[in-house]
C-alpha positions in Angstrom: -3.0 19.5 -26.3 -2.3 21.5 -23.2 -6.1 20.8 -21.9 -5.2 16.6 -22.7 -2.2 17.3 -20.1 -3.8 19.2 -17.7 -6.4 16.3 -17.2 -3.7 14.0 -17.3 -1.8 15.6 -14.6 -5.3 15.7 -12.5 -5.4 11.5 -13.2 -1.9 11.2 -12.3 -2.3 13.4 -8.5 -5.3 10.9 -8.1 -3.5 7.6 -9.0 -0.7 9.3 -6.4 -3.4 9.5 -3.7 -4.6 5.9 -4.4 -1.1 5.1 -4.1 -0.6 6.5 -1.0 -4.1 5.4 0.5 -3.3 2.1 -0.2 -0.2 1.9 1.5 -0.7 3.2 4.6 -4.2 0.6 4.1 -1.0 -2.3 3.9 1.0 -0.7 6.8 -2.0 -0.4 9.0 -3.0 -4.1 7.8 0.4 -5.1 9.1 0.4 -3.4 12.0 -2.3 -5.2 13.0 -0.7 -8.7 12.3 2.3 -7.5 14.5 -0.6 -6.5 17.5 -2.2 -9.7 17.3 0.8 -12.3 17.1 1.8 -10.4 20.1 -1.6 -11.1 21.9 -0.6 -14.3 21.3 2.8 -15.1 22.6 1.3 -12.9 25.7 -1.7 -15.7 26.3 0.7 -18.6 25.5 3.4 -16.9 28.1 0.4 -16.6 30.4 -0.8 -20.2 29.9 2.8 -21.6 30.3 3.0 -19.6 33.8 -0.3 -21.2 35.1 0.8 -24.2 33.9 3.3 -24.3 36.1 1.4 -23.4 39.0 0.6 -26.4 41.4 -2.7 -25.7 43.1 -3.6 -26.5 46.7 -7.1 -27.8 46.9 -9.3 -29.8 44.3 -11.3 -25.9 44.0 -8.1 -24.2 42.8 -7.7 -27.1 40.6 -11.1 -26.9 39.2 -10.1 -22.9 38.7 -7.2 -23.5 37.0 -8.6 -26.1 34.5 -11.6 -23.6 33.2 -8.7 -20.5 33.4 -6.7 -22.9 30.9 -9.6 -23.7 28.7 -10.3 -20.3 28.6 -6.5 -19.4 27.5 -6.6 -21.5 24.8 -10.2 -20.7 23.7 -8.6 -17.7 23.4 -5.5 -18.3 21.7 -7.8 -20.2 19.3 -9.6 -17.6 18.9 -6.8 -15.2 18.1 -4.8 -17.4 15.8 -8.4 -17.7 13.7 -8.1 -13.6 13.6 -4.5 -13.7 12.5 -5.5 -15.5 9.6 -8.0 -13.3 8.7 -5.5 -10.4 8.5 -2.9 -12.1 6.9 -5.8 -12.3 4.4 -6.7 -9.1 4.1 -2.9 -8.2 4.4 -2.2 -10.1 1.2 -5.0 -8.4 -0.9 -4.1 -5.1 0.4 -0.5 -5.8 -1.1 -2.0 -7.0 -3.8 -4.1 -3.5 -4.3 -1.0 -1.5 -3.2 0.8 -3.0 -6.2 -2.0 -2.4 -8.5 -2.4 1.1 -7.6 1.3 1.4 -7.9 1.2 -0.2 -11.9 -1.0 2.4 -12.3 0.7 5.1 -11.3 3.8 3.7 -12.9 1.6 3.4 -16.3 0.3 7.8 -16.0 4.3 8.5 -15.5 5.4 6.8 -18.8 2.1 8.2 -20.0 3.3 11.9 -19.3 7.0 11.1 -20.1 5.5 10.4 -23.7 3.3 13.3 -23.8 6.3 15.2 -23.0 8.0 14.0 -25.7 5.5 14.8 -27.9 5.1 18.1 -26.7 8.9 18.8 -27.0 9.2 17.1 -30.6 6.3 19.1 -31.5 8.0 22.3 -30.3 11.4 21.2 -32.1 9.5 21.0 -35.2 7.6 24.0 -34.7 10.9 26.0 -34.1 12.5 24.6 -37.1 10.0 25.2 -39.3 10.1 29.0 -38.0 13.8 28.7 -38.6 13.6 27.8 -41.7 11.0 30.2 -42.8 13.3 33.3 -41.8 16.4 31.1 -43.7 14.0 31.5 -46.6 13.1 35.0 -46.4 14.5 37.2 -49.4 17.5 39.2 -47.7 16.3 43.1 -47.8 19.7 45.1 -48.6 19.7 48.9 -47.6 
């Protein structure tokens, strides 16, 4: 029985590390999220201040069409990113609470064993107890 717990307690330390793996996986995934919506309100601040630029010459003009097309290429571009992380920031919650459930599922596991163990011990103590109650009484 104690080799059954001491691989159990090895399963549970893994599960823990999975755990914790897979949440700072979630925070990084979010992190990211947070990076790139900011990349975005900085290109749509900085197409919003061209915008209002009036240029001189038909040149500048021409400039600050393509530097606009180019701005929302990019913000395009970005908002097609963001998707993909909120992607991969919903199945990285998704793993996080897997790995948690399993974690969860070794602790009631142990709590059990425990219980076992200490009902086991209970019994084994009795049964000692009672096996000294029966005992014939030595007089001197």
């Amino acid at each position: 029985m104690q080799q059954f717990k001491f691989s159990l307690a090895k399963v549970h330390s893994y599960r823990i590390k999975v755990e914790a793996e897979k949440q700072r996986a979630y925070g990084q995934a979010q992190r990211e999220i947070t990076e790139q919506t900011m990349r975005i309100e900085t290109l749509m601040a900085e197409k919003e201040q061209r915008r209002g630029y009036q240029p001189l010459t038909i040149t500048q003009m021409k400039v600050q069409q393509r530097y606009l097309m180019a701005l929302d290429s990019q913000i395009d571009d970005a908002y097609t990113t963001l998707q993909a992380q909120q992607a991969q920031v919903k199945v990285a919650f998704d793993e996080l609470i897997m790995a948690q459930q399993e974690r969860q599922v070794m602790d009631k596991l142990q709590e059990k064993q425990f219980a076992q163990y200490q009902l086991n011990l209970n019994r084994e103590e009795q049964k000692q107890l009672d096996e000294m109650a029966n005992r014939p009484k030595f007089v001197i």
